[in-house]
VOGU-3710 file (C-alpha; in Angstrom, 3 decimals, decimal comma):
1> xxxxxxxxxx> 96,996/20,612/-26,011  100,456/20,662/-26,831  101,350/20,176/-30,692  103,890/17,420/-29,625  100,284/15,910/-27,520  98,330/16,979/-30,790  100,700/14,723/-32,481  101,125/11,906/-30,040  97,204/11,612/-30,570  97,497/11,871/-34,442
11> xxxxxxxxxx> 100,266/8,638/-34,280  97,990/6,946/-31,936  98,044/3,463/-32,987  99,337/4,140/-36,330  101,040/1,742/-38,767  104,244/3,167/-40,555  104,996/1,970/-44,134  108,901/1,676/-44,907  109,082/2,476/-49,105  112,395/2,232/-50,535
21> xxxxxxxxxx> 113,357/5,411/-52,208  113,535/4,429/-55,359  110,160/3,200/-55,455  108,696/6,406/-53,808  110,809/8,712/-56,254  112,013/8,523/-60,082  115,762/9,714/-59,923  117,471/12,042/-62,628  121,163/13,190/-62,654  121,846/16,555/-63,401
31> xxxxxxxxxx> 124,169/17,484/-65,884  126,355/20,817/-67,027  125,371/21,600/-70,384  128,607/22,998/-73,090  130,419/25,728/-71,895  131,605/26,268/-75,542  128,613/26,726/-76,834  127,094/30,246/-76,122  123,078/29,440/-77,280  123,399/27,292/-74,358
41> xxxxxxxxxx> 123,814/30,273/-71,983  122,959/33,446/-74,052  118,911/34,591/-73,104  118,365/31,198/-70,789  115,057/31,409/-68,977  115,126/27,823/-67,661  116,524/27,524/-63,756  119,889/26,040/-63,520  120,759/25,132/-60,050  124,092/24,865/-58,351
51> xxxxxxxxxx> 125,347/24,379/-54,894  125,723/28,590/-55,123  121,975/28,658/-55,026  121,059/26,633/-51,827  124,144/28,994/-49,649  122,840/32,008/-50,748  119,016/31,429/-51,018  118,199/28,634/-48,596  116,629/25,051/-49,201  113,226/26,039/-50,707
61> xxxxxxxxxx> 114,162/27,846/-54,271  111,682/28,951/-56,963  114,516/30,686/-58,767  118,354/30,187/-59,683  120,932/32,647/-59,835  122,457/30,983/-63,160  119,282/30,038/-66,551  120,036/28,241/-69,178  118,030/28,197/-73,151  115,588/25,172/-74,002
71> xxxxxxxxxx> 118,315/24,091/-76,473  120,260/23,526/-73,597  117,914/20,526/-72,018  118,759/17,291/-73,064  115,760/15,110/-74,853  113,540/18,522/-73,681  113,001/17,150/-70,406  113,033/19,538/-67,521  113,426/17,851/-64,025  109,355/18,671/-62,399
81> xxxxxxxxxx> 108,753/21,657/-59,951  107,740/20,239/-56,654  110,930/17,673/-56,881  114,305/17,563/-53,957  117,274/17,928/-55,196  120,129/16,515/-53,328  123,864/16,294/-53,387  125,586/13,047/-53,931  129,457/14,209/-54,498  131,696/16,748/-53,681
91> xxxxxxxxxx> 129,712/18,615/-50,741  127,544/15,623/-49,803  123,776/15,929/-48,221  123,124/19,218/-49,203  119,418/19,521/-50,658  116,665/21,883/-51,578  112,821/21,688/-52,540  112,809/23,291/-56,262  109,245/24,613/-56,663  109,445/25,179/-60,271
101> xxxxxxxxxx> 110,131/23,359/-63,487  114,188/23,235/-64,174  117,797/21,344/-64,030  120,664/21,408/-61,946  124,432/20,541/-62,367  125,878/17,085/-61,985  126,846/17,300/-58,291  123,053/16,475/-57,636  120,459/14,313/-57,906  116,688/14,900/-58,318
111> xxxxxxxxxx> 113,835/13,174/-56,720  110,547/13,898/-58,375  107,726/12,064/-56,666  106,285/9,019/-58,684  103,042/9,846/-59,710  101,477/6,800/-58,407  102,447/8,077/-54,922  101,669/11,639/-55,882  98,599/11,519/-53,708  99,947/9,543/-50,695
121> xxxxxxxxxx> 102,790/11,766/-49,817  103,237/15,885/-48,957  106,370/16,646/-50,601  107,587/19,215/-47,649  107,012/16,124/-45,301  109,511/14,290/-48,153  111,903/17,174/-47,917  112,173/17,171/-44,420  112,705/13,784/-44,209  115,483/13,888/-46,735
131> xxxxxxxxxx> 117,944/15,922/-43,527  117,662/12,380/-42,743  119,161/10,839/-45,607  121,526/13,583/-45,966  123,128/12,376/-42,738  123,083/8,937/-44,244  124,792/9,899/-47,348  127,251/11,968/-45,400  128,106/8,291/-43,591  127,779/6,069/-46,988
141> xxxxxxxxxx> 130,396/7,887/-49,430  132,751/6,042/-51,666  136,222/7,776/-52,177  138,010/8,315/-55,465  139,409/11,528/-56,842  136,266/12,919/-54,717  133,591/11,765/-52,563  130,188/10,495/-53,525  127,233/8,875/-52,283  127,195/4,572/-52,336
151> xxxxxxxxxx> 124,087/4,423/-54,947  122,706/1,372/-54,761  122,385/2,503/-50,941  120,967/5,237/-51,350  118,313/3,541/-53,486  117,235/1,932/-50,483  117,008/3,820/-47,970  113,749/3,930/-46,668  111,124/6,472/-46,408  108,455/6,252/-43,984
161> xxxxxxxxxx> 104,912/6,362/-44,675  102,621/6,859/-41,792  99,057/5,020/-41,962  99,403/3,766/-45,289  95,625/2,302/-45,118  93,836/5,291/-44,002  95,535/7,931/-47,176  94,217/11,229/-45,349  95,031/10,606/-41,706  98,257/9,897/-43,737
171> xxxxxxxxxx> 98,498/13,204/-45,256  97,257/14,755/-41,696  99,947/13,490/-40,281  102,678/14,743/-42,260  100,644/18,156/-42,353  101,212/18,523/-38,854  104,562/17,157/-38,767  105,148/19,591/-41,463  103,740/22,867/-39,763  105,639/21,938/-36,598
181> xxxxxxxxxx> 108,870/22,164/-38,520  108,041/24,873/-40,595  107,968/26,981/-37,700  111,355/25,261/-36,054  112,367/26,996/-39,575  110,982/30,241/-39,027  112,315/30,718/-35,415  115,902/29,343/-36,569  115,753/31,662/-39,574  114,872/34,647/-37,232
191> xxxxxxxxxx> 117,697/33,928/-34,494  120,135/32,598/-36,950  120,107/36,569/-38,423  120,111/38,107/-34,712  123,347/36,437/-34,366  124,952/37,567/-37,223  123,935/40,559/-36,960  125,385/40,838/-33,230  128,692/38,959/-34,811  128,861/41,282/-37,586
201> xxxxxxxxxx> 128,858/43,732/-34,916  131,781/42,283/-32,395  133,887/41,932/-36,130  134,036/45,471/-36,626  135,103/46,083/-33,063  137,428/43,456/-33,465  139,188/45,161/-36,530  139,312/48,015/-35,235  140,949/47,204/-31,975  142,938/45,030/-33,736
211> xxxxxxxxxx> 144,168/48,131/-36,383  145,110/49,682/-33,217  146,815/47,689/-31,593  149,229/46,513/-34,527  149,880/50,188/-35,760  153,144/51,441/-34,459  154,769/54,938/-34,687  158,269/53,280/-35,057  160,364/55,907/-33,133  157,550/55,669/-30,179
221> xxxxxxxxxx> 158,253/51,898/-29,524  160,948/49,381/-29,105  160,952/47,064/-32,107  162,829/46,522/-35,393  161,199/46,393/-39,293  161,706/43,215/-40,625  160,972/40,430/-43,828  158,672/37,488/-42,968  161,341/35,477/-43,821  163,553/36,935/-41,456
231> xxxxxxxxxx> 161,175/36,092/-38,398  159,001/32,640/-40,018  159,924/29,645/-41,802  156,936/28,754/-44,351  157,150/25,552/-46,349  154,032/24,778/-48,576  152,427/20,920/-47,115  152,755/17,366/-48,852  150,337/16,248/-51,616  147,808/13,226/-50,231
241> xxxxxxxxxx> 145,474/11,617/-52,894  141,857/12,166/-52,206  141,416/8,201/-51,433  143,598/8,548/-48,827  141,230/10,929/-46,580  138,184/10,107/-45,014  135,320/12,560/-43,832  135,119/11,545/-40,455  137,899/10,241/-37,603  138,039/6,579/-36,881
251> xxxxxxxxxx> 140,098/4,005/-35,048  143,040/4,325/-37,612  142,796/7,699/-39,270  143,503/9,793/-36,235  144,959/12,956/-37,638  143,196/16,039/-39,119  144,415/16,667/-42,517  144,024/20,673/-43,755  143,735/22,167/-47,247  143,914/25,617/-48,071
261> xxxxxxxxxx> 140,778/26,317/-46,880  140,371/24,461/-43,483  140,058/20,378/-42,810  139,747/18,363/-45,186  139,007/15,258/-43,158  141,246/12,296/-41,366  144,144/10,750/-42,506  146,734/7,521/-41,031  149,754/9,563/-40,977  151,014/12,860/-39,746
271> xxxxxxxxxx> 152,980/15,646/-41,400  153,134/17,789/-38,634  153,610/17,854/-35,288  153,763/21,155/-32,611  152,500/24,667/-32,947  152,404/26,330/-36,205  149,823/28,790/-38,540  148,800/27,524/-41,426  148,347/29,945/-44,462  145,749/29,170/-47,165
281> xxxxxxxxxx> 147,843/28,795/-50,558  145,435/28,261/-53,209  141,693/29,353/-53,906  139,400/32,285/-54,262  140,133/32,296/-49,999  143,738/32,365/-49,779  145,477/34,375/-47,332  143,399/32,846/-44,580  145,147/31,919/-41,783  144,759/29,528/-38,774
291> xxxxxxxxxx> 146,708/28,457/-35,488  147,280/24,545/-35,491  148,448/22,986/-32,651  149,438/18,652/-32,133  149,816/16,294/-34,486  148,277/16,996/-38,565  148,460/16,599/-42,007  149,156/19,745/-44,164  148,872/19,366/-48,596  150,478/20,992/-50,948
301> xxxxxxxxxx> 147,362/23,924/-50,466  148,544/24,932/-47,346  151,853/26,709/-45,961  152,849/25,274/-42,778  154,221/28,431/-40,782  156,776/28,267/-37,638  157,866/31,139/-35,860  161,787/31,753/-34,946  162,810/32,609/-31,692  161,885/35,830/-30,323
311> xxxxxxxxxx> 158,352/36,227/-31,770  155,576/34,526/-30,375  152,910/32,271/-32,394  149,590/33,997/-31,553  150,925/37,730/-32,361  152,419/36,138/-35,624  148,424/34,873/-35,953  147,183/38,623/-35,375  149,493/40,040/-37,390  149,298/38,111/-40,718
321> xxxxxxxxxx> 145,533/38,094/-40,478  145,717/42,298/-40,325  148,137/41,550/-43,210  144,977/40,610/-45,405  147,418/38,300/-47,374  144,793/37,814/-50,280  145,757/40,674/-51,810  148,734/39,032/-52,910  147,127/36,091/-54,850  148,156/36,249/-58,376
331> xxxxxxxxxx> 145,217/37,407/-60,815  144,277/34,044/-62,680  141,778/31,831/-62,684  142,778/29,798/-60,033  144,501/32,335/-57,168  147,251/31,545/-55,337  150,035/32,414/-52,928  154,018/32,483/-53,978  155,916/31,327/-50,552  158,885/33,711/-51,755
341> xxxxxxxxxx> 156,633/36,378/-52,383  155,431/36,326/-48,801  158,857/35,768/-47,075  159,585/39,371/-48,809  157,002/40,934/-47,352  157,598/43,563/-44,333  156,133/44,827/-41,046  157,487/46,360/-37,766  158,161/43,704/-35,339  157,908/45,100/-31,429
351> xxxxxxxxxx> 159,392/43,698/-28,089  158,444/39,698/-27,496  156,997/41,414/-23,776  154,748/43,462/-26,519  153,846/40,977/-28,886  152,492/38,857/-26,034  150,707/41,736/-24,552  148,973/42,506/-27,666  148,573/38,417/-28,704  146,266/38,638/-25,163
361> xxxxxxxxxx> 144,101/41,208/-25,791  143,434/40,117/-29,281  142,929/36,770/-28,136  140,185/37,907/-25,880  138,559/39,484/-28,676  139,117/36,762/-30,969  136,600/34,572/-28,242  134,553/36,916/-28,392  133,875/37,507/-32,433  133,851/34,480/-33,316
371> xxxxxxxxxx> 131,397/32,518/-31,743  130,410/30,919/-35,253  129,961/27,409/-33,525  126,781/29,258/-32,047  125,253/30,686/-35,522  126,279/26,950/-36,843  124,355/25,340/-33,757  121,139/27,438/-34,807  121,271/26,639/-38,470  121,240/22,971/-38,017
381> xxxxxxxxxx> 118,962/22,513/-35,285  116,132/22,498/-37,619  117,504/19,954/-39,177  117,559/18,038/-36,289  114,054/18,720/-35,465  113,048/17,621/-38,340  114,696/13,863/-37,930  113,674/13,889/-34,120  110,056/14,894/-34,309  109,227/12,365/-36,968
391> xxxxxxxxxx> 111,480/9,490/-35,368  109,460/10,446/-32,046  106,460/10,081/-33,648  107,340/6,759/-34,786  108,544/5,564/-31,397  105,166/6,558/-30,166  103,071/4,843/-32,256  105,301/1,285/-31,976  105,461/1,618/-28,448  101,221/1,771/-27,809
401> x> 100,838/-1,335/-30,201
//
């Protein structure tokens, strides 16, 4: 028997339970605890998480990477181990299963189960469920000076419960469920590292092809040494308040509005329009570059680059990428890119014929190394799984009543 025919048996028939989530789970803000004062940090064995902790450890975390001291924890409550922790502003949706006592900073919020439903429910079946609601916060944001979740929404949203009369064909249920996903996780985790191991692979091809291709021995080939000013205009973007872009594209905010790091989200009004690079200004990743080409919105975070005549875009995009541009940030807290500084910078400039010969080849590799969208595909199919095989479920068992 199939587990997806094990399951259809399991859901035979079965009655599903809809629980608003704030009467399945007590809710607790985190919070960020003095900088200024130093006991607060100095010897901390109490978990602290952050958004740092669920990129570089995954969504099930028995450890953070930054502790806090017990004089720290407001009113001496610790959030309970066995509780989901989800974002609700800035980077929306993103949410772990902490197995151990601890806190967390104020982008999220933490769900401990209430205990009169401590027996009814199996908190991994809760946390995969909760890809779910991090889709519907991702759709349910209010905007001010930066997104966050609609509360009182999310306060509703409804969690199923599967055979609410019969509490351990219940739990069997969402033991299953939870066993089937656990190994979607284990295969995705396995591939996901394949790939990026192959991709780490085609990068350092890449490079080096690309070193190659953009070193010159000036007296061998045709080609002048010239400023970045001399062959690029760069203008930094426009400032747009945060209120003014939304996360996803609708009927009236049409155009793609980038930061210094990549999109931001949608916007009503363009800045740009035509083929340009675009040159992270500000932030730990400045120096990044990307081609842009239609109609966009660039802020103040970004310089908008256009070639002049005789040098063509995608070389241009080679060549200040080689340039590793970050290593002209200044040194403070908050890096960032002087346009003058970069208009004096030099490099050998060959033949347009060569620049478009080399532009090809590099393009070709470019396709090649950076099939991200396929590591990205992996990484969130589990997540998909895990909202698909329980809605199925569901289906099933409405459909046979």
């Amino acid at each position: 028997m199939s587990e997806l025919s094990y399951l259809e048996k399991l859901m035979d028939g079965v009655e599903v339970e809809w629980l608003p989530l704030s009467k399945v789970f007590n809710l607790r803000n985190g919070y960020t605890p003095s900088k200024t004062k130093k006991e607060f940090w100095a010897n901390g064995d109490i978990p602290w998480f952050r958004m740092d902790d669920i990129r570089e450890n995954g969504r099930i975390l028995g450890s953070s990477l930054q502790k806090i001291s017990s004089c720290a924890v407001k009113g001496g409550k610790l959030f309970p181990e066995n509780s989901i922790l989800i974002s609700t502003s800035a980077t929306i949706g993103e949410h772990a299963l902490i197995t151990v006592p601890h806190l967390a900073n104020q982008r999220f919020t933490c769900l401990a189960l209430k205990e009169s439903y401590a027996d009814c429910f199996d908190i991994k079946f809760l946390f995969y469920y909760c890809f779910s609601l991090a889709e519907w916060c991702r759709k349910n944001t209010t905007m001010s000076s930066f997104a966050s979740v609609d509360m009182d929404g999310f306060k509703k949203f409804l969690i199923p419960r599967p055979c609410p009369d019969n509490p351990e064909k219940s739990l069997a249920i969402q033991s299953e469920i939870v066993r089937i996903l656990d190994k979607f996780s284990a295969l995705t985790a396995e591939l996901t590292a394949e790939l990026t191991a192959e991709l780490s692979m085609r990068k350092k091809q890449y490079n080096y092809y690309r070193d190659q291709l953009l070193s010159f021995k000036e007296d061998e080939v045709e080609g002048k040494r010239k400023t970045l000013g001399e062959i690029m205009k760069m203008r930094a973007g426009q400032h747009i308040s945060a209120h003014n872009i939304i996360e996803r594209k609708e009927e009236s905010y049409i155009y793609p509005c980038f930061g210094g790091n990549g999109i931001r989200g949608y916007v009503k009004e363009k800045s740009h329009d035509g083929e340009h690079l675009l040159i992270g200004r500000q932030g730990a990743l400045c120096g990044n570059v990307q081609r842009m080409k239609g109609q966009f919105y660039a802020t103040e975070h970004a310089v908008v680059v256009s070639v002049m005549p005789g040098i063509n875009i995608d070389w241009a995009f080679h060549m200040l990428t080689a340039m590793n541009l970050n290593q002209y940030a200044s040194k403070s807290a908050q890096p960032g890119l002087a346009v003058g500084k970069l208009q004096e910078l030099k490099l050998f400039v060959p033949s347009i014929e060569r620049q478009i010969y080399i532009a090809a080849i590099l393009d070709k590799f470019d396709t090649l190394t950076n099939s991200i969208t396929e590591v990205s595909r992996v990484k969130s199919s589990c997540a998909r799984n895990s909202t698909n095989i329980i809605e199925i479920c569901y289906l099933v068992s409405r459909s046979r009543k």
